[in-house]
N, C-alpha and C positions, 0 to 999 in steps of 0.2 A: 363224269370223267372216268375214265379205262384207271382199273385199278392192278396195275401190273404184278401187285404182291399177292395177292390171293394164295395160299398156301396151296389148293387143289383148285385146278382149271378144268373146267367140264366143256367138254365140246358135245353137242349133240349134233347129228346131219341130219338134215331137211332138204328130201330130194321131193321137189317140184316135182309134179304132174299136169300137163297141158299149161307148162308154166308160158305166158304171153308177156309181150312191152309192147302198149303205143306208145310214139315219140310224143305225142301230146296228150293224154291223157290219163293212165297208171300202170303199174306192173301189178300183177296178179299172178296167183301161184296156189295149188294146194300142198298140204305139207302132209306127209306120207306120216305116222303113228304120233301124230301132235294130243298130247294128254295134258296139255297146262291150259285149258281153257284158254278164256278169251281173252287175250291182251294185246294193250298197246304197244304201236313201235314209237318209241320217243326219242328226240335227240335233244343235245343242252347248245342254247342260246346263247352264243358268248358275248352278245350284246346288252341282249336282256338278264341276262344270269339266269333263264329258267328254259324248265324243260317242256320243252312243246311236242303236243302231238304231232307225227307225218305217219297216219296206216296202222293199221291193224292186223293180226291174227284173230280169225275168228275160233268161236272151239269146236266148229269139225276142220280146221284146219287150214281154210280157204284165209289166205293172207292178198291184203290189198293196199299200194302204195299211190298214194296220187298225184300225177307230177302236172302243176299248176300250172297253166299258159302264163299268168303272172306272176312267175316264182321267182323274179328278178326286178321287178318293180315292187315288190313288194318287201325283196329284202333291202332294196333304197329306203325305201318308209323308214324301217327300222334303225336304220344305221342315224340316218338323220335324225328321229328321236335321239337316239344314244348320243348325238352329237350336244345335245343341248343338257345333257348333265354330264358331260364328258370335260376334263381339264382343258383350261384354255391352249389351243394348237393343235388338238387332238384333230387329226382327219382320220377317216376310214380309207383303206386303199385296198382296192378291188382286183381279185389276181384278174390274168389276162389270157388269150392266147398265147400267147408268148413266156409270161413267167411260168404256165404250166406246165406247158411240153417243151424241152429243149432247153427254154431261160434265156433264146438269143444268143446260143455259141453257134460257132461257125460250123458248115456243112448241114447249116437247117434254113431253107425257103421257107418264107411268112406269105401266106397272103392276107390282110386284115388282123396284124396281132395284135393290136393294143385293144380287138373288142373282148368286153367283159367278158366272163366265165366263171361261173359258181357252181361248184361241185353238189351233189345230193351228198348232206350231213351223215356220218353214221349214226344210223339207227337201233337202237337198244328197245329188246323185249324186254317187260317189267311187269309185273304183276297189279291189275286196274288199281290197287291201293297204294303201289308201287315201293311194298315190303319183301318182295321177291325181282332181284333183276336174274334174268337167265340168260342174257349173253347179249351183244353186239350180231346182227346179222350182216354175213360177206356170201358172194357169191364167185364161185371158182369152181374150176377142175380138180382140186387137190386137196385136201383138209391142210396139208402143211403150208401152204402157199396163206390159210385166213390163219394159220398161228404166225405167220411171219409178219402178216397186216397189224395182228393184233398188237405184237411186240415193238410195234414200230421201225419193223427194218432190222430187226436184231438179232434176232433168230435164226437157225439155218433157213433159207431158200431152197426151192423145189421145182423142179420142172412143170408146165402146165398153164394157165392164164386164171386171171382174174377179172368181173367186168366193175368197172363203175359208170356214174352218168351227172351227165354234166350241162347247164343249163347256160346257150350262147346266145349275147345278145345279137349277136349278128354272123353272116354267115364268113366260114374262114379255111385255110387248109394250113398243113403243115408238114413237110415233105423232106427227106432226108436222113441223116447217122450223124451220131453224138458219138467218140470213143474215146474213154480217159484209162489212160494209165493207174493202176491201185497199185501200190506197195502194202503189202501185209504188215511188216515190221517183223516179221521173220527171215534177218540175213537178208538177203538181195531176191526173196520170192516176194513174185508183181504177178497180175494180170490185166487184161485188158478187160473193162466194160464199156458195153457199146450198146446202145437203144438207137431202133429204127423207126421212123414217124412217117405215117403213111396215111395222112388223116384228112378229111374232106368235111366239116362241121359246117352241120344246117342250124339256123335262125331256130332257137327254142331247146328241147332236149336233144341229148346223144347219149348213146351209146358206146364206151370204149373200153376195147379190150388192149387189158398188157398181158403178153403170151413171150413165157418165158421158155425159150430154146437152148440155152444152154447155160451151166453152172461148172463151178472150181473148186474143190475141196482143197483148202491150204493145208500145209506144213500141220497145226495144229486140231484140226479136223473139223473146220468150219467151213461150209457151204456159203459161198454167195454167185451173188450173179455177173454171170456174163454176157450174156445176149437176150432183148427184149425188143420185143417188135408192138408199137404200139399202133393199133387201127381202129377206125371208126365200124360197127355194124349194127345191121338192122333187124337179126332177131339171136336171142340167147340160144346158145348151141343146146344140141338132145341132151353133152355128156355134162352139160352146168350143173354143181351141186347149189344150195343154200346151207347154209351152216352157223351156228350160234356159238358164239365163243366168249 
C-alpha cells in the first residue's frame, strides 16, 4: 500500500529508450542511468493479501512487463478462491465498461458495457529482498501529473496525459462528454469539468491515454481539472516519460 506520509518523496525519471507495447504480449523499455540493480516490479493482491510479481528491471536497465493473454481468466481463479474463505454473501464484482469510463451518465454511447475490464495493478520497484521500495512506476508527459496519481487525485493537476492499460473481455467503445459543475467552497467560485470519451476497445489489452487540456486555479491556489480527453492508442508517444514515485 502507497504510503502517503513519507516525510521526503523521491521521485527519480526513467526516460525510455526504443520503449515498445504489444497489445498482447509485454511493454518493454530501457531506462536511461538505472543504478539499483535488478529488481522486481511487484503489486499487492488484495485478494490474496500478497505481493506478486508482474516484470522486472533488469540492472543494465532494460525493464519488462508482461501482459498475459489470460490476465482475466486468471484473475476469475482467484477471486473464486478468495470466495471460499470469504464471509458468507461475500461476491466479487468486476468493474465494467461502463463503470470505468463515464459510470453511465448521460451524453456517453455504450456499445458492449457491461463487458469486463481490469486495469494493469500499479506496480512498485523493490529491492529482490524487498528491504528497499523505490517508488510506484507511472507513465506520463509530466512528473506533476505521476505526483497527482500518486496522491490520489489530491494534489495539484498539470497539463499533459498520462497512459494506463487495461485488459477487455470483449470488444466495446465509448463515445461522448461528461460535464459536471464543481463548487469550490470558496464564496460562489465553480467550474466546470468535462472528460471526453473517444474510445474504440479491442478483446484483450489496451492502451489509454487521459490528456489533460485544460486546468483552474481556484481562489485559494489549487489546480484542478477541467478538461480530459480520454482515447484508446496503439503505440506510446516519443515525449512519454516513466517515472518512480
Amino acid at each position: 500500500m502507497k504510503n502517503l506520509k513519507n516525510s521526503i518523496t523521491i521521485m527519480t525519471l526513467l526516460f525510455f529508450i526504443s520503449l515498445t507495447f504489444n497489445a498482447q504480449n509485454f511493454i518493454t523499455g530501457s531506462i536511461a542511468n538505472w543504478t539499483n540493480g535488478e529488481v522486481p516490479l511487484l503489486f499487492s493482491d488484495y485478494i490474496s493479501r500478497e505481493k506478486i510479481t508482474m516484470g522486472n528491471i533488469a540492472s543494465d536497465g532494460n525493464m519488462t512487463i508482461p501482459l498475459e493473454a489470460n490476465f482475466l481468466s486468471n484473475f476469475k481463479i482467484a477471486a473464486e478462491k478468495a470466495k471460499e474463505k470469504a464471509p458468507q454473501g461475500w461476491e466479487m464484482k468486476f468493474n465494467t465498461i461502463e463503470s470505468t469510463f463515464g459510470s453511465g451518465e448521460k451524453g456517453i454511447i455504450y456499445e458492449n458495457a457491461a463487458s469486463i475490464l481490469i486495469g494493469l495493478p500499479d506496480l512498485e520497484a523493490t529491492s529482490e529482498d524487498g528491504t528497499a521500495q523505490f517508488g510506484y512506476i507511472y507513465c506520463t508527459s509530466n512528473p506533476e501529473l505521476a505526483n497527482w496519481l500518486y496522491n490520489y487525485g489530491q494534489s495539484d493537476i498539470a497539463k499533459g496525459y498520462y497512459l494506463r492499460w487495461f485488459f477487455a473481455e470483449d470488444t466495446a467503445s465509448v463515445k461522448g462528454s461528461i460535464s459536471i459543475p464543481v463548487y469550490t467552497g470558496n464564496d460562489d467560485e465553480n467550474y466546470t469539468d468535462t472528460t471526453f470519451y473517444d474510445l474504440e476497445i479491442q478483446k484483450g489489452w489496451n492502451m489509454i491515454k487521459y490528456n489533460i487540456t485544460e486546468t483552474f486555479t481556484t481562489q485559494t491556489g489549487k489546480t484542478v481539472l477541467t478538461k480530459m480527453e480520454v482515447t484508446k492508442i496503439d503505440e506510446i508517444p516519443a515525449d512519454a516519460m516513466w517515472l518512480v514515485l
